[in-house]
N, CA, C and O atoms as a GROMACS GRO file, in nm:
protein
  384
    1UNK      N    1  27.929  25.649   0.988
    1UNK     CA    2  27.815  25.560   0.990
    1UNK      C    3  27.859  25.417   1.022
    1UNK      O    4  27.793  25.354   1.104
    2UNK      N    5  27.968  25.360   0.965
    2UNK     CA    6  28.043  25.230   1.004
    2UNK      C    7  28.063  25.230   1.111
    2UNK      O    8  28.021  25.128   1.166
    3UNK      N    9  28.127  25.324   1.196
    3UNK     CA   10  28.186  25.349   1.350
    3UNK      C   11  28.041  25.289   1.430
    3UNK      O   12  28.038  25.190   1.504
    4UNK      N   13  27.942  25.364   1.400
    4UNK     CA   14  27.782  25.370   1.455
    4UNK      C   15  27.731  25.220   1.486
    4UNK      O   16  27.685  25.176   1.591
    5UNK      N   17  27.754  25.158   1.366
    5UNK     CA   18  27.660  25.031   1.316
    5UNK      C   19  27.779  24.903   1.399
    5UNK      O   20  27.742  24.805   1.463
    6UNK      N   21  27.934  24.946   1.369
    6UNK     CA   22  27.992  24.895   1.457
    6UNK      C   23  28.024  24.856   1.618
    6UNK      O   24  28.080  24.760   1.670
    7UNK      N   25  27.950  25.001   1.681
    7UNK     CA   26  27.942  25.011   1.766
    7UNK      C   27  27.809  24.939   1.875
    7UNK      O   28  27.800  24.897   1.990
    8UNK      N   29  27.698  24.964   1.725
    8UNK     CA   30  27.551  24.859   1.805
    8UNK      C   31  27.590  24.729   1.766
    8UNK      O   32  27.509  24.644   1.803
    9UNK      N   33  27.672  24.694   1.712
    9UNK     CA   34  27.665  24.546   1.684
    9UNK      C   35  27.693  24.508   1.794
    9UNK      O   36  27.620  24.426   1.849
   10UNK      N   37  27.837  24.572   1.872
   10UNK     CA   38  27.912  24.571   1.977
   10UNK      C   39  27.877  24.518   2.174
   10UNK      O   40  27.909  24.436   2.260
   11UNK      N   41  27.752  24.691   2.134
   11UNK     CA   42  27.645  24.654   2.242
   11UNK      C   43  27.558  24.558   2.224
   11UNK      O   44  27.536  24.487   2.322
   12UNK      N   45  27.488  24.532   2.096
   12UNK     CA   46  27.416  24.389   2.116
   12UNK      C   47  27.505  24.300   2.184
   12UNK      O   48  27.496  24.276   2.305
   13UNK      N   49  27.615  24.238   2.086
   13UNK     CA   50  27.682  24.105   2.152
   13UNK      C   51  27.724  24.110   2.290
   13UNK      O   52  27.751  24.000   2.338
   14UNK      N   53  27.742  24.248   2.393
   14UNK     CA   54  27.754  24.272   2.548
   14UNK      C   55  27.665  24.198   2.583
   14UNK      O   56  27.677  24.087   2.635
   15UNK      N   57  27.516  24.286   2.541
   15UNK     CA   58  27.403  24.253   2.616
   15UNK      C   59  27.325  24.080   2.590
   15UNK      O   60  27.248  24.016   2.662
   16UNK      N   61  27.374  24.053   2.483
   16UNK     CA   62  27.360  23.900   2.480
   16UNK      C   63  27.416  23.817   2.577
   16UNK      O   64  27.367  23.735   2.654
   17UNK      N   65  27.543  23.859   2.555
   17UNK     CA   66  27.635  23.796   2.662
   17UNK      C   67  27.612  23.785   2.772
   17UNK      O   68  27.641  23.685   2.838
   18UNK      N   69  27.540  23.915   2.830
   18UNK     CA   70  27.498  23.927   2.996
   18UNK      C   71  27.400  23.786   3.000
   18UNK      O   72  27.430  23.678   3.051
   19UNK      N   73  27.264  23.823   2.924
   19UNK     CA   74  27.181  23.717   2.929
   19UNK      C   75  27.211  23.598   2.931
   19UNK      O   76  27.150  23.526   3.010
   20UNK      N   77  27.292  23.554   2.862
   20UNK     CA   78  27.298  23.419   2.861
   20UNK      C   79  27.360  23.387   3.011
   20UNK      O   80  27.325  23.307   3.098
   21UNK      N   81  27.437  23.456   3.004
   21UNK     CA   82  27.504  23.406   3.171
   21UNK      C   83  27.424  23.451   3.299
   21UNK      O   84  27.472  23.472   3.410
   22UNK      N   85  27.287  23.461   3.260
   22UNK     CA   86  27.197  23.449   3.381
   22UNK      C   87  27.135  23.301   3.423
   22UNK      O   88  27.062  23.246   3.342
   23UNK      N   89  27.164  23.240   3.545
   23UNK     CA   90  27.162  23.140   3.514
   23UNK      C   91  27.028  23.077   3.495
   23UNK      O   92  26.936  23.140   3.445
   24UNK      N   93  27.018  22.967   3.530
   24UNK     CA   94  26.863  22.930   3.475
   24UNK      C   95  26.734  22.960   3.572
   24UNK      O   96  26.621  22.993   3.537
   25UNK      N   97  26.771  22.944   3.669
   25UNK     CA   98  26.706  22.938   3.805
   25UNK      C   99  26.654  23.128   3.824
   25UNK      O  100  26.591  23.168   3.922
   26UNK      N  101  26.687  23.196   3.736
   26UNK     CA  102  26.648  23.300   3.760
   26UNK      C  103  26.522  23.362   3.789
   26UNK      O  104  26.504  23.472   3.841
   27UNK      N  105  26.428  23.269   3.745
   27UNK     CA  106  26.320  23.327   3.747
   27UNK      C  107  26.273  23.273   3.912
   27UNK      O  108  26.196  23.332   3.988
   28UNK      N  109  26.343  23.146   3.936
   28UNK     CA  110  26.300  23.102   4.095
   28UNK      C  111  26.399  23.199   4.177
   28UNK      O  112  26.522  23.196   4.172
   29UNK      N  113  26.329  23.275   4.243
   29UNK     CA  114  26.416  23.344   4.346
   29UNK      C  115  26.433  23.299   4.508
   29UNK      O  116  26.354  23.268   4.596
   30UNK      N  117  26.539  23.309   4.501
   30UNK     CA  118  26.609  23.180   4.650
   30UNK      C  119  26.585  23.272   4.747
   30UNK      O  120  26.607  23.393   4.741
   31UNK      N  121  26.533  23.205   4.847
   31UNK     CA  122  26.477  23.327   4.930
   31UNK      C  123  26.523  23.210   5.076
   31UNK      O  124  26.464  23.104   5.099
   32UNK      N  125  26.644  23.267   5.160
   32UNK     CA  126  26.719  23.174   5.241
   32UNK      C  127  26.678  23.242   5.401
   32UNK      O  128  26.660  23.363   5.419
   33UNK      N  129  26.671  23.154   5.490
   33UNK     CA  130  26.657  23.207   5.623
   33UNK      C  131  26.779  23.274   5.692
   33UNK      O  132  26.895  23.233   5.685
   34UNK      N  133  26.733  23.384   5.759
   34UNK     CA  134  26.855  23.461   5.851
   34UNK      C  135  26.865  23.380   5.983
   34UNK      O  136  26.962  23.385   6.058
   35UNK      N  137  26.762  23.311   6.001
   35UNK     CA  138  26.797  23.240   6.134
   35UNK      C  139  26.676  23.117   6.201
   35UNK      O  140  26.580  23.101   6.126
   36UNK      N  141  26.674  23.061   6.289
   36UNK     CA  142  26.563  22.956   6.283
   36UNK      C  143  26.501  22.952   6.432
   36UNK      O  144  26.571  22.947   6.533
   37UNK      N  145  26.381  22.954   6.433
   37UNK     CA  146  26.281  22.940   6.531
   37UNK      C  147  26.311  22.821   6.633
   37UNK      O  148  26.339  22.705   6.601
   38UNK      N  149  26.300  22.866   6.747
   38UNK     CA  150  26.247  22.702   6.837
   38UNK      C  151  26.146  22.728   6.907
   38UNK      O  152  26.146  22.702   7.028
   39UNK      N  153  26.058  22.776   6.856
   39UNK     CA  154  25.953  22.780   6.897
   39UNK      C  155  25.880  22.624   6.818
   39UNK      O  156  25.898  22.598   6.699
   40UNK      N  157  25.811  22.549   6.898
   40UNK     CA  158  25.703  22.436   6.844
   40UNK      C  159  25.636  22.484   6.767
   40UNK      O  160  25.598  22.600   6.788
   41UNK      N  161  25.601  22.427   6.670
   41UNK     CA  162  25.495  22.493   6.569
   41UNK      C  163  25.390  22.409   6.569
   41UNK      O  164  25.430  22.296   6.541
   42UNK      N  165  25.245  22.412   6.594
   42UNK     CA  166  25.145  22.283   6.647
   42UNK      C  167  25.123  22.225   6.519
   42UNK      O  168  25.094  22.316   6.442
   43UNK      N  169  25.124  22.113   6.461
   43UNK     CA  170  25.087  22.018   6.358
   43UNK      C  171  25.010  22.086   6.274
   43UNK      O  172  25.045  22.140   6.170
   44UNK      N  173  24.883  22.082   6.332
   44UNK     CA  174  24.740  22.142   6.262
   44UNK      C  175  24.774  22.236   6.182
   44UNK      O  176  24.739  22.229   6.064
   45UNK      N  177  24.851  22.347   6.229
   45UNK     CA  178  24.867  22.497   6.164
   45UNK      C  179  24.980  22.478   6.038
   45UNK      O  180  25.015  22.580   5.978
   46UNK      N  181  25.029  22.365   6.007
   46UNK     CA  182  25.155  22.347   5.907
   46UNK      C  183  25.074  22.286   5.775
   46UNK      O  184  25.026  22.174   5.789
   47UNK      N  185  25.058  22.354   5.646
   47UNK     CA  186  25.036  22.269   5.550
   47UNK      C  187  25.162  22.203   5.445
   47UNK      O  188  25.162  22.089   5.399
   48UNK      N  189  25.242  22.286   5.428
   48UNK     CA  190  25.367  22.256   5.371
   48UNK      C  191  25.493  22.256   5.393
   48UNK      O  192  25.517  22.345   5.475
   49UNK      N  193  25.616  22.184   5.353
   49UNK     CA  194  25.746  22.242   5.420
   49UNK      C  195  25.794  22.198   5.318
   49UNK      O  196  25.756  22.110   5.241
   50UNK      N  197  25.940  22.308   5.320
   50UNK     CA  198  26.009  22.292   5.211
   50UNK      C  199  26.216  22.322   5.249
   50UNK      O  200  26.248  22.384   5.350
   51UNK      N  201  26.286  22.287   5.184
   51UNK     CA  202  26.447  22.306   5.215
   51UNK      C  203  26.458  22.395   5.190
   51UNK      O  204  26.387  22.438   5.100
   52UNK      N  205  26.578  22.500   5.267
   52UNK     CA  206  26.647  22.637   5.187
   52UNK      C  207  26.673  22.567   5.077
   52UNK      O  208  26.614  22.465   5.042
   53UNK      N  209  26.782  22.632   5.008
   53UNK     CA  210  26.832  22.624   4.873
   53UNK      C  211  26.995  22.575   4.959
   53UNK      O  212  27.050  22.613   5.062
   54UNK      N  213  27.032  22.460   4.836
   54UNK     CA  214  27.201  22.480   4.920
   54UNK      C  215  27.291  22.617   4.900
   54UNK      O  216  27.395  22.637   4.963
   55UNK      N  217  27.247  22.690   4.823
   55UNK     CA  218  27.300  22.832   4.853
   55UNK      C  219  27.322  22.897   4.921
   55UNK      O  220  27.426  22.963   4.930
   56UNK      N  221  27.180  22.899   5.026
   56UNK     CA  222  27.176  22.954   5.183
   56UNK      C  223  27.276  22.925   5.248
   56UNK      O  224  27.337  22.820   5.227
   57UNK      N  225  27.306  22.996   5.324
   57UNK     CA  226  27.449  22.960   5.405
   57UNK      C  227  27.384  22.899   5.555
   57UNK      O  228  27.454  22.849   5.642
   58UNK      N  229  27.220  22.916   5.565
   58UNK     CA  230  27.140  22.845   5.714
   58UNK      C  231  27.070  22.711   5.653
   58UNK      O  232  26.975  22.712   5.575
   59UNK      N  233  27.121  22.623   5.692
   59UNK     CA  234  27.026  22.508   5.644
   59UNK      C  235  26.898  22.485   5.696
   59UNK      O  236  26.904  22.405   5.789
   60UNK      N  237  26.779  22.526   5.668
   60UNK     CA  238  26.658  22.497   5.738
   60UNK      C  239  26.534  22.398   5.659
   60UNK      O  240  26.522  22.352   5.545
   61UNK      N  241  26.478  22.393   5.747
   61UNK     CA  242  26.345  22.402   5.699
   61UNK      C  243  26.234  22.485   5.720
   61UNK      O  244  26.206  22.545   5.824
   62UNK      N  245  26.167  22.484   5.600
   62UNK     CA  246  26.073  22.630   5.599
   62UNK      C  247  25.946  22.573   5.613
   62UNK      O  248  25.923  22.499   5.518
   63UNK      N  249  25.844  22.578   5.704
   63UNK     CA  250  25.712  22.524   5.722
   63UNK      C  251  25.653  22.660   5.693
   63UNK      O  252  25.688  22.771   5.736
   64UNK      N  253  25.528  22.616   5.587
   64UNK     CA  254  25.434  22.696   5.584
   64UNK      C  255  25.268  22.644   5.637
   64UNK      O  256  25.193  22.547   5.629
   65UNK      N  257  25.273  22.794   5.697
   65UNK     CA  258  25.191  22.787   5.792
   65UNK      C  259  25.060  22.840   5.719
   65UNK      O  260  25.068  22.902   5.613
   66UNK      N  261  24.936  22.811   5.785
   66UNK     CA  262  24.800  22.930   5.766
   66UNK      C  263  24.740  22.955   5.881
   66UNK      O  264  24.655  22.884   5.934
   67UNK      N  265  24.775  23.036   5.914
   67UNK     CA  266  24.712  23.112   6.062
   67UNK      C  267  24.700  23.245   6.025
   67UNK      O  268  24.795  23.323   6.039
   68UNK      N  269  24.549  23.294   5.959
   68UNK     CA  270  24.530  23.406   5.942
   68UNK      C  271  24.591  23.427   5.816
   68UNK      O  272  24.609  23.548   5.833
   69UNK      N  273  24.624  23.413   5.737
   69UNK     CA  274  24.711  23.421   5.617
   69UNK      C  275  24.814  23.325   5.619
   69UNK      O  276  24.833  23.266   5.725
   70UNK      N  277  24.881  23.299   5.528
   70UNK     CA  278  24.995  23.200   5.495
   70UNK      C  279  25.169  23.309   5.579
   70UNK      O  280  25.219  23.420   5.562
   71UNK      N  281  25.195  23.200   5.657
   71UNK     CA  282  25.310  23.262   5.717
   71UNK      C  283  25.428  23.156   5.705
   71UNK      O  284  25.404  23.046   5.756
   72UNK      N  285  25.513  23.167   5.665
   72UNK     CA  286  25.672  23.099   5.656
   72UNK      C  287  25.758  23.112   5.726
   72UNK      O  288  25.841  23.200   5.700
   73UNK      N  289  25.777  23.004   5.880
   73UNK     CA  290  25.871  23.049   5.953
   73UNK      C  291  26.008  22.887   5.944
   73UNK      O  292  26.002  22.766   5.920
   74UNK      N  293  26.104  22.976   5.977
   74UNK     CA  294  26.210  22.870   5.940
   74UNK      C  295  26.281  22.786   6.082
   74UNK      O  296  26.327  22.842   6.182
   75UNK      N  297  26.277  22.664   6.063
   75UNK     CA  298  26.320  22.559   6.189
   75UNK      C  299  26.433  22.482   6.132
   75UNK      O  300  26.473  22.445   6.021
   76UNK      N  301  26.479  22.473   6.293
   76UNK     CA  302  26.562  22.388   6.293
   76UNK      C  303  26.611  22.258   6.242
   76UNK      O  304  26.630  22.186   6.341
   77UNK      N  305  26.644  22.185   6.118
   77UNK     CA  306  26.624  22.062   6.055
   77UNK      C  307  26.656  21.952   6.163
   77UNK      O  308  26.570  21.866   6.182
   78UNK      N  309  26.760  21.947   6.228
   78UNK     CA  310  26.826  21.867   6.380
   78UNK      C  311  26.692  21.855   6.438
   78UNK      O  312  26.633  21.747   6.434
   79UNK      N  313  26.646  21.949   6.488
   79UNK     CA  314  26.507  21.924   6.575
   79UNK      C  315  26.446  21.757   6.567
   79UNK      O  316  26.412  21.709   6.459
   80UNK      N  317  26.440  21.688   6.680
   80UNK     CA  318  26.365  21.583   6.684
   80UNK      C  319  26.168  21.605   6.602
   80UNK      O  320  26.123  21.548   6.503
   81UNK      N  321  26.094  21.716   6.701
   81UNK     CA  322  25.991  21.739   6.659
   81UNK      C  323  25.960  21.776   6.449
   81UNK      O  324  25.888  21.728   6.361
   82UNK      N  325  26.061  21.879   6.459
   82UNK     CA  326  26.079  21.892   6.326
   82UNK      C  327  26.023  21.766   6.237
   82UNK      O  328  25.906  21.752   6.199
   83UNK      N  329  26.130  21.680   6.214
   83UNK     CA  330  26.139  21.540   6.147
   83UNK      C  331  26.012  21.447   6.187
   83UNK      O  332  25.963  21.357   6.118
   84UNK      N  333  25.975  21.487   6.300
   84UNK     CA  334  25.800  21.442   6.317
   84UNK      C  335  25.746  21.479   6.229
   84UNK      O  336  25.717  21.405   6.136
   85UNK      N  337  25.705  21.652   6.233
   85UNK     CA  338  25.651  21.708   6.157
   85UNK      C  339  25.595  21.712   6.013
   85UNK      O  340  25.485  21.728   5.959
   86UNK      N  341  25.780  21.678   5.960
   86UNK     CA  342  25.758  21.651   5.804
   86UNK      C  343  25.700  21.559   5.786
   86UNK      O  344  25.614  21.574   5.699
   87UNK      N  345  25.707  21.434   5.842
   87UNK     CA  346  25.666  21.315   5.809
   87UNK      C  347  25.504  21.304   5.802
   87UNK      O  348  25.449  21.242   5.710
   88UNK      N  349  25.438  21.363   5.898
   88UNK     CA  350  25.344  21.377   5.912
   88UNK      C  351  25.252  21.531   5.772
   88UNK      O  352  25.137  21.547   5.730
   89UNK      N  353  25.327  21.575   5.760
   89UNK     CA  354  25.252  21.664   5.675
   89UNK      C  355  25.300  21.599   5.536
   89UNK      O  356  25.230  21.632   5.440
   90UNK      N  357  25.393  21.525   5.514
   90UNK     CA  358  25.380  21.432   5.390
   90UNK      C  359  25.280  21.324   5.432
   90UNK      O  360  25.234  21.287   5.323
   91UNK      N  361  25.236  21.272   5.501
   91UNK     CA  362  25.145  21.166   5.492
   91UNK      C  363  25.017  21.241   5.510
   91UNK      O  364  24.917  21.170   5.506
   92UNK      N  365  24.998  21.381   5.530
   92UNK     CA  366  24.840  21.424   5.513
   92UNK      C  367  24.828  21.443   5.354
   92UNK      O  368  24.742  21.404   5.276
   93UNK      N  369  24.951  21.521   5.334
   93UNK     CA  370  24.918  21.596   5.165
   93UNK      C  371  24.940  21.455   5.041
   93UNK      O  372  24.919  21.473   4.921
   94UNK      N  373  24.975  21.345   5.089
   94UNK     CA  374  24.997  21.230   5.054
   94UNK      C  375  24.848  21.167   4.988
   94UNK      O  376  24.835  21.111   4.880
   95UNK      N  377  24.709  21.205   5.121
   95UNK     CA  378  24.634  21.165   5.104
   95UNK      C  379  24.509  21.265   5.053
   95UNK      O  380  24.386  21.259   5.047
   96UNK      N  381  24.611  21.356   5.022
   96UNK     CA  382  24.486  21.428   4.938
   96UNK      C  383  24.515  21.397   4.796
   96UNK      O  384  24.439  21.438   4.708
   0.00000   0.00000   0.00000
């Protein structure tokens, strides 16, 4: 019976252990681009944009789109237009 009670104590303190070393961000799941568009994306159709994670090994930016549903395609940050872009969809959502 000692062996038993020794043994769940055992597995508790594992499974504690796991948990804690999950890190915090767990519940945000990093979701990184495989590769980046050059296709123009027209102003109008962009409501939000956001950075990979520095985790990603592609540095982008992620514009979300609504055309027909919400679509997330990932661009080039270098891009001249790009850096238009943002600027401009921070100064719309600025003024809402």
């Amino acid at each position: 019976m000692r062996n038993l009670t020794a043994l769940l104590f055992l597995l508790s303190l594992c499974s504690l252990h796991l948990v804690s070393s999950v890190p915090t961000s767990f519940n945000h799941i990093t979701q990184c681009c495989s590769g980046t568009s050059t296709v123009k994306i027209p102003l109008k159709d962009i409501v939000n944009y956001r950075w990979t994670s520095n985790d990603c090994p592609i540095k982008a930016i992620v514009f979300e789109t609504l055309n027909n549903g919400t679509y997330y395609r990932c661009v080039d940050p270098t891009a001249v237009w790009v850096n238009h872009h943002m600027k401009a969809v921070d100064r719309k959502n600025k003024k809402l």
